[in-house]
KOLLO-199559 format. One record per residue: residue in one letter; residue number from 0; chain; x, y, z of N, C-alpha, C, CB in turn. Coordinates in steps of 0.2 Angstrom, whole numbers, padded with zeros to 4 digits, always signed. Each point is the difference from the previous one (the first is absolute). Glycine has a CB too. Layout:
+------+-----+-----+-------+-------+-------+-------+-------+-------+-------+-------+-------+-------+-------+-------+
! type ! seq ! mol !   n_X !   n_Y !   n_Z !  ca_X !  ca_Y !  ca_Z !   c_X !   c_Y !   c_Z !  cb_X !  cb_Y !  cb_Z !
+------+-----+-----+-------+-------+-------+-------+-------+-------+-------+-------+-------+-------+-------+-------+
!    A ! NUM !   A !     X !     Y !     Z !     X !     Y !     Z !     X !     Y !     Z !     X !     Y !     Z !
...
+------+-----+-----+-------+-------+-------+-------+-------+-------+-------+-------+-------+-------+-------+-------+
This chain:
+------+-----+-----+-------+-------+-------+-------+-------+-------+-------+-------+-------+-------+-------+-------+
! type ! seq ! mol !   n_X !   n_Y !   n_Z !  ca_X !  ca_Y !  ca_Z !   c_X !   c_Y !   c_Z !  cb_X !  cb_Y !  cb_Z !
+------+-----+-----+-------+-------+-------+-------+-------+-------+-------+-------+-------+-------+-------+-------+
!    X !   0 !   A ! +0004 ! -0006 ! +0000 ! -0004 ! +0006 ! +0000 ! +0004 ! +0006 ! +0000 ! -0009 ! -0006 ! +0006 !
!    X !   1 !   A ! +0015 ! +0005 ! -0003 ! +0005 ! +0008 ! -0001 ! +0000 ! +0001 ! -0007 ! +0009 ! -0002 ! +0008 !
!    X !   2 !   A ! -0005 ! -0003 ! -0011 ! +0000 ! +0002 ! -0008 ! -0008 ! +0000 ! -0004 ! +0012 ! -0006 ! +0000 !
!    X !   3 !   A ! -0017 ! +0005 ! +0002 ! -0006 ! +0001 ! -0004 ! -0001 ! +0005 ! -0005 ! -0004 ! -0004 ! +0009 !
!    X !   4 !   A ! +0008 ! +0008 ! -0007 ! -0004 ! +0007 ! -0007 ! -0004 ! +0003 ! +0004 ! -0001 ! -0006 ! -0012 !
!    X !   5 !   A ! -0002 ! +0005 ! +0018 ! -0006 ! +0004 ! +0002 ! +0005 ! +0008 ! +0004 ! -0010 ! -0013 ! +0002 !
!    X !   6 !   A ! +0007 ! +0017 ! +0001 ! +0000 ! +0004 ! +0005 ! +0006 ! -0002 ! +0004 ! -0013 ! +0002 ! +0000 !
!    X !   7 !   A ! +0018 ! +0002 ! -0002 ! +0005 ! +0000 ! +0005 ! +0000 ! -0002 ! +0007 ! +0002 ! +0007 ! -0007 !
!    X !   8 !   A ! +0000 ! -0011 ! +0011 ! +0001 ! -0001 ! +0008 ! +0004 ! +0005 ! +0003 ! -0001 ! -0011 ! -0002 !
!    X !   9 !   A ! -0001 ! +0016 ! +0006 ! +0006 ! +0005 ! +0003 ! +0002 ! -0002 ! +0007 ! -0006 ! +0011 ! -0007 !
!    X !  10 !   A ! +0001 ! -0017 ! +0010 ! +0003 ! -0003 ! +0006 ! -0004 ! -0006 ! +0002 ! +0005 ! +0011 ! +0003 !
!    X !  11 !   A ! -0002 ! -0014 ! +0000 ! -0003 ! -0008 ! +0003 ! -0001 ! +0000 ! +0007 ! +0005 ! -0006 ! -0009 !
!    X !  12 !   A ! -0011 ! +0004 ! +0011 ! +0000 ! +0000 ! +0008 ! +0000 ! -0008 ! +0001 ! -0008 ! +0013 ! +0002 !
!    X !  13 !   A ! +0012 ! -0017 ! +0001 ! -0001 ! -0004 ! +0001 ! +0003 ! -0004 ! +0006 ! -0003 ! +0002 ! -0011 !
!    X !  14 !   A ! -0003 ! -0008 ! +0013 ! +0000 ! -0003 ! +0008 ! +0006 ! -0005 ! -0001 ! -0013 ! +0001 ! +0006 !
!    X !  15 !   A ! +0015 ! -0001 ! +0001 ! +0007 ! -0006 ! -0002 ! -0005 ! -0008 ! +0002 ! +0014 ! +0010 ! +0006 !
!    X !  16 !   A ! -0017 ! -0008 ! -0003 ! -0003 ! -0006 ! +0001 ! -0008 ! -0001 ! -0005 ! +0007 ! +0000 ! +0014 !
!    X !  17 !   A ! -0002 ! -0006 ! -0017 ! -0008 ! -0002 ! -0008 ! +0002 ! -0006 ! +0001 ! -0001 ! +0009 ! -0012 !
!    X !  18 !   A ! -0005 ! -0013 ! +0010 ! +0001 ! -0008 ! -0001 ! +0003 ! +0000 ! -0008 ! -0011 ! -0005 ! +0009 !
!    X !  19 !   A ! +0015 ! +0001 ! -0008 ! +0003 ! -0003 ! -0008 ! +0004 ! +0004 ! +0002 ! -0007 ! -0002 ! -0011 !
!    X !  20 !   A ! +0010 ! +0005 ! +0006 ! +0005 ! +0006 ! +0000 ! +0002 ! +0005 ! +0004 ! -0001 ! -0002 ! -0007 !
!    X !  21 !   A ! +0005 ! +0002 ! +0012 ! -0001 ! +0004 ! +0007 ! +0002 ! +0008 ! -0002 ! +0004 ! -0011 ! +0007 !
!    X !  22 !   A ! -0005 ! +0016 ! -0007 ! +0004 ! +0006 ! +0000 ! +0006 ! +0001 ! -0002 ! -0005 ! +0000 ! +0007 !
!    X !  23 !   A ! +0008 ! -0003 ! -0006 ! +0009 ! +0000 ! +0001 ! +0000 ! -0004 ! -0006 ! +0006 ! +0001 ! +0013 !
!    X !  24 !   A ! -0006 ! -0005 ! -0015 ! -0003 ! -0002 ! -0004 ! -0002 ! +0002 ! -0010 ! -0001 ! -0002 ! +0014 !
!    X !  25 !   A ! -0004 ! +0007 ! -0010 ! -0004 ! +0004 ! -0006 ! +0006 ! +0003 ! -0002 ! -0012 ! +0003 ! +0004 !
!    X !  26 !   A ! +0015 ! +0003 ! +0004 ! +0002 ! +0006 ! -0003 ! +0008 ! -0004 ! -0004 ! -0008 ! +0011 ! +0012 !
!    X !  27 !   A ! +0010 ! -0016 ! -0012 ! +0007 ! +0001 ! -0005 ! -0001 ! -0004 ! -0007 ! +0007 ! +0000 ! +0012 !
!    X !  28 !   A ! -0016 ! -0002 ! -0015 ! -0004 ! +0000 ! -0002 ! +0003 ! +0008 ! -0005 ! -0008 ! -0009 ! +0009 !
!    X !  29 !   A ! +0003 ! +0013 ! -0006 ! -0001 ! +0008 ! -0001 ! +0006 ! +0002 ! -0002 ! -0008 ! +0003 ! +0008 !
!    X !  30 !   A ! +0013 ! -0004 ! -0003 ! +0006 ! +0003 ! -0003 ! +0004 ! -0001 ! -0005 ! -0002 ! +0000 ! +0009 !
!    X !  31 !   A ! +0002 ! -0007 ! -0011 ! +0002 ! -0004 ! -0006 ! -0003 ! +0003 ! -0004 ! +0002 ! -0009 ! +0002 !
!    X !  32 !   A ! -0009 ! +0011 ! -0004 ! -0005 ! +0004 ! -0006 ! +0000 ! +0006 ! +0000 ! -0006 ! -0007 ! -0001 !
!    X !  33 !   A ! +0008 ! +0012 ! +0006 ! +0002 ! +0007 ! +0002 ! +0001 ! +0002 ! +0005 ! -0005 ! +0003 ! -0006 !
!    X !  34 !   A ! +0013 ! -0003 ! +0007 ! +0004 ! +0000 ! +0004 ! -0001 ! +0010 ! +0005 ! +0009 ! -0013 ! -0009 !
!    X !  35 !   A ! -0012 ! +0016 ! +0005 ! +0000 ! +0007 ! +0003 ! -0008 ! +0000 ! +0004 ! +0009 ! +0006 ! -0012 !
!    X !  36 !   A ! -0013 ! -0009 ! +0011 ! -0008 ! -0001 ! +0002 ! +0000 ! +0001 ! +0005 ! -0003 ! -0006 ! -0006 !
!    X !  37 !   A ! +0002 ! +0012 ! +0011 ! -0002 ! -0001 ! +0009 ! -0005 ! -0004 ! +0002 ! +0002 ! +0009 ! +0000 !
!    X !  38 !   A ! +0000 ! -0012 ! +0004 ! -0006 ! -0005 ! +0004 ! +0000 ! +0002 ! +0007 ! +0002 ! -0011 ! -0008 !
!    X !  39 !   A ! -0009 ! +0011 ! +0010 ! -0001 ! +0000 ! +0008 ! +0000 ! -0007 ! +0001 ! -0006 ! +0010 ! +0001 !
!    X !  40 !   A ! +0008 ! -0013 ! +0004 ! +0000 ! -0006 ! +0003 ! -0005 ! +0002 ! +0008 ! +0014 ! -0005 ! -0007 !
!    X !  41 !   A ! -0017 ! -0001 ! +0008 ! -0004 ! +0002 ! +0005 ! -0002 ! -0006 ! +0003 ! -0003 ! +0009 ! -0004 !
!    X !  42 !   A ! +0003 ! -0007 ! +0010 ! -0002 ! -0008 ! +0005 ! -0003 ! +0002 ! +0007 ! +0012 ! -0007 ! -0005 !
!    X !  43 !   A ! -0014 ! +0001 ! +0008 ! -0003 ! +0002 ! +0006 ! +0004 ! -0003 ! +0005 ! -0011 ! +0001 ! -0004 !
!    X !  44 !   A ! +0018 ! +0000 ! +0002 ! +0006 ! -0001 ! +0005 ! +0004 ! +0005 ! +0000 ! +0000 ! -0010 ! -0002 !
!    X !  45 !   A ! +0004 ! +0012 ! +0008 ! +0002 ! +0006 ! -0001 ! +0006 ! +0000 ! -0004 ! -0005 ! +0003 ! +0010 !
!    X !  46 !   A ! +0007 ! +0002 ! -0014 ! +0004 ! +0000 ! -0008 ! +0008 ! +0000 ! +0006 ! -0009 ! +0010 ! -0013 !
!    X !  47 !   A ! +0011 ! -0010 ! +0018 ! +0006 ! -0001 ! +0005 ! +0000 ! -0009 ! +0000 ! -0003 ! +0013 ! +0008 !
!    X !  48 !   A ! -0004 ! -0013 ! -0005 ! +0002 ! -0009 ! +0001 ! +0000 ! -0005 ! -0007 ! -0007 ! +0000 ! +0013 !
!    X !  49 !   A ! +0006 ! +0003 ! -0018 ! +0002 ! -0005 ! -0005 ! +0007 ! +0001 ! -0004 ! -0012 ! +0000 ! -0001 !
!    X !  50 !   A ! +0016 ! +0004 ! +0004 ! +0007 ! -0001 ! -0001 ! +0003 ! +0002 ! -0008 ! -0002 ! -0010 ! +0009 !
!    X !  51 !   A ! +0000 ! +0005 ! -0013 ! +0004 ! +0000 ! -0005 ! -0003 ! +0005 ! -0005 ! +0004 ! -0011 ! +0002 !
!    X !  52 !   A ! -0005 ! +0016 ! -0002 ! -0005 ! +0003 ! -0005 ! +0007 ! +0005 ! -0002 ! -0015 ! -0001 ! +0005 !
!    X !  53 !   A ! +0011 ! +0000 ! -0012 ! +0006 ! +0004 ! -0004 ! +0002 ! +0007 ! +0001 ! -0003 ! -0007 ! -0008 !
!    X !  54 !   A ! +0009 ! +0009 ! +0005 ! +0003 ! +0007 ! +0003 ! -0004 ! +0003 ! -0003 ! +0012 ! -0001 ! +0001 !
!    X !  55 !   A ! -0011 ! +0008 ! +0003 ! -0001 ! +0007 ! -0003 ! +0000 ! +0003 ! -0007 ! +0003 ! +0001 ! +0008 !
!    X !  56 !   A ! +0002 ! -0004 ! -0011 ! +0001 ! +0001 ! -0007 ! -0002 ! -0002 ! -0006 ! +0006 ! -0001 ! +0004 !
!    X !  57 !   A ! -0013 ! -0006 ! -0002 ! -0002 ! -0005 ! -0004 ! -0006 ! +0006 ! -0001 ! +0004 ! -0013 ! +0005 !
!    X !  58 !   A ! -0005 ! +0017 ! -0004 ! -0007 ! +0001 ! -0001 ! -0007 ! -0002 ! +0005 ! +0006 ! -0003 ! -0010 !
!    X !  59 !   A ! -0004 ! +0000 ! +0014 ! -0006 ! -0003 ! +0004 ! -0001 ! +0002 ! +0007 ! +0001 ! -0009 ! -0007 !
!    X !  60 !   A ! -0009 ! +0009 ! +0007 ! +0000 ! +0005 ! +0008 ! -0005 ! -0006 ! +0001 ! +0001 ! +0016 ! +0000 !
!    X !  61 !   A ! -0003 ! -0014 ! +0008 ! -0003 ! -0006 ! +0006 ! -0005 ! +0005 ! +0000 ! +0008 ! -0007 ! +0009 !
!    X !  62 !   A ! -0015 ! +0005 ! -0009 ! -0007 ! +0001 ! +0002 ! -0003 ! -0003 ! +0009 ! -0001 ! -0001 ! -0015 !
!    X !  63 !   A ! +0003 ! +0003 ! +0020 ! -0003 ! -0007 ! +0006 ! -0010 ! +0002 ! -0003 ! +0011 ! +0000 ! +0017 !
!    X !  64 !   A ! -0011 ! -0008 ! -0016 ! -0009 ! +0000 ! +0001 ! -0001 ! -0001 ! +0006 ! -0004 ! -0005 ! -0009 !
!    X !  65 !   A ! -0003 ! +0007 ! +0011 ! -0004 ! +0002 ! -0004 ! +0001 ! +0008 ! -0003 ! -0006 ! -0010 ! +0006 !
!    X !  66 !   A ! +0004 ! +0013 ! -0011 ! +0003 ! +0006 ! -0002 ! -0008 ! +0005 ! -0003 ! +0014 ! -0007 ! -0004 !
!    X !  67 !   A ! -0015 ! +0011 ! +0005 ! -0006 ! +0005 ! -0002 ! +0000 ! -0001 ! -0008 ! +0002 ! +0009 ! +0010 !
!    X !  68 !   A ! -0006 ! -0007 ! -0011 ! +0001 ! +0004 ! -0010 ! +0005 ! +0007 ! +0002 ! -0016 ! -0003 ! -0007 !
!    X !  69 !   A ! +0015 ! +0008 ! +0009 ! +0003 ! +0006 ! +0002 ! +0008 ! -0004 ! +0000 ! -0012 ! +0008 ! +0008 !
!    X !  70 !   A ! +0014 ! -0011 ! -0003 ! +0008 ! -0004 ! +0001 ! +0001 ! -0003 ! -0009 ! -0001 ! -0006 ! +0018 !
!    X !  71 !   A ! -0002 ! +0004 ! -0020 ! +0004 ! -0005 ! -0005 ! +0001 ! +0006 ! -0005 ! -0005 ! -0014 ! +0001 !
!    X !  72 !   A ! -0002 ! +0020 ! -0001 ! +0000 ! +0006 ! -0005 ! +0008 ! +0004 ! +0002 ! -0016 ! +0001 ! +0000 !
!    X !  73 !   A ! +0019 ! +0001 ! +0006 ! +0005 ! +0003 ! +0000 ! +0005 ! -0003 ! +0000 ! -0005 ! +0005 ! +0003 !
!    X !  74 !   A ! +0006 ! -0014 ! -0001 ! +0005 ! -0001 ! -0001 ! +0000 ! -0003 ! -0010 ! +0001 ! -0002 ! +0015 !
!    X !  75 !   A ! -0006 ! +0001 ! -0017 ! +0002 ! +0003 ! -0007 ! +0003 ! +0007 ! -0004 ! -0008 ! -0009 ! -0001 !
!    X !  76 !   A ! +0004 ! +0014 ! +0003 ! +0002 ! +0005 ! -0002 ! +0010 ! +0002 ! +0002 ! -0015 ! +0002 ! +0001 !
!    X !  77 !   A ! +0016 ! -0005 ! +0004 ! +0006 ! +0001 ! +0003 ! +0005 ! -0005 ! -0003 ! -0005 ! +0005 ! +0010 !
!    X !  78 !   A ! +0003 ! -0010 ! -0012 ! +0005 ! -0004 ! -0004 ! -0001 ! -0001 ! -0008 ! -0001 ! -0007 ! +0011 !
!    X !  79 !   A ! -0005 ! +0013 ! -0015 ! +0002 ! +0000 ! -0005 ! +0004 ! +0008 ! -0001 ! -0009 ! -0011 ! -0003 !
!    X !  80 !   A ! +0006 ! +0013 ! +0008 ! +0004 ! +0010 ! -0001 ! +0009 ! -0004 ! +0002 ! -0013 ! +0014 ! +0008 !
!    X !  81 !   A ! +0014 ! -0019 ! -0004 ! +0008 ! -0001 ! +0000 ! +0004 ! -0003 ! -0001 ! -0003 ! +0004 ! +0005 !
!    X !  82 !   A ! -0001 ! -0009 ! -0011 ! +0005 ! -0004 ! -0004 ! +0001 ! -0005 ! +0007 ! +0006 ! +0011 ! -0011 !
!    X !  83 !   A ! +0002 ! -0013 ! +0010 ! +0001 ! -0006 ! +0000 ! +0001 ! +0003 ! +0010 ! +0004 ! -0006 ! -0017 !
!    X !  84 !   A ! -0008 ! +0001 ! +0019 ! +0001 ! +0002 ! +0009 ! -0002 ! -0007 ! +0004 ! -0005 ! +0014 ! -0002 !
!    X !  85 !   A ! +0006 ! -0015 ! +0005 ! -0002 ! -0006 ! +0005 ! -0003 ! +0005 ! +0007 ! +0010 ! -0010 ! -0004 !
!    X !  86 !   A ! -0015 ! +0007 ! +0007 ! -0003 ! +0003 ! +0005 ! -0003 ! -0005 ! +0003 ! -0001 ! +0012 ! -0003 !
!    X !  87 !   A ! +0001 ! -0010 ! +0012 ! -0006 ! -0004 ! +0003 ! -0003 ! +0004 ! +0002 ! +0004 ! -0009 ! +0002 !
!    X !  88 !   A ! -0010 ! +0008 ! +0000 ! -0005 ! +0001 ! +0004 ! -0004 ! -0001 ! +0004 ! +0002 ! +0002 ! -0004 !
+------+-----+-----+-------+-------+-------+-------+-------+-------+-------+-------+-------+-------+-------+-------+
C-alpha cells in the first residue's frame, strides 16, 4: 500500500503490539519501503520500560495510551513541523 499510487502517507501511527506482525516488526517493514516516513509508535506500556526503541534519529516518536484526539493531534503536528525527531510522552 506505500507504493499504491494513491495519496501520499505523511506519517504512520502505529501500536507495537498487533497479532501477526508486531510493531517492531512493521516499522523495519516501513523503513525498507521509505526509510524518511515518521512514525508514531504507541503502546499501553510506558515507552521507558520497553527499552529498545529506536534512536532519535530514526524518525520515530512514542505515543503512551491511552491518548486524547487533541494528544495524537499535537504530537502529529510536532513531528511533522520537525522532521526527523524521536520523542516520548
Amino acid at each position: 500500500m506505500i507504493h499504491s499510487g494513491t495519496a501520499p502517507i505523511d506519517c504512520v501511527v502505529l501500536d507495537l503490539v498487533m497479532p501477526g506482525l508486531d510493531g517492531m516488526a512493521t516499522l523495519e517493514l516501513l523503513r525498507a519501503a521509505k526509510a524518511e516516513l515518521p512514525v508514531i509508535l504507541s503502546s499501553g506500556y510506558d515507552g521507558r520500560e520497553l527499552g529498545n526503541l529506536p534512536s532519535e534519529t530514526t524518525g520515530v516518536s512514542f505515543l503512551q495510551k491511552p491518548y486524547t484526539l487533541d494528544r495524537l493531534h499535537k504530537k502529529l503536528l510536532r513531528v511533522l513541523d520537525s522532521g526527523l525527531e524521536y520523542q516520548t510522552e
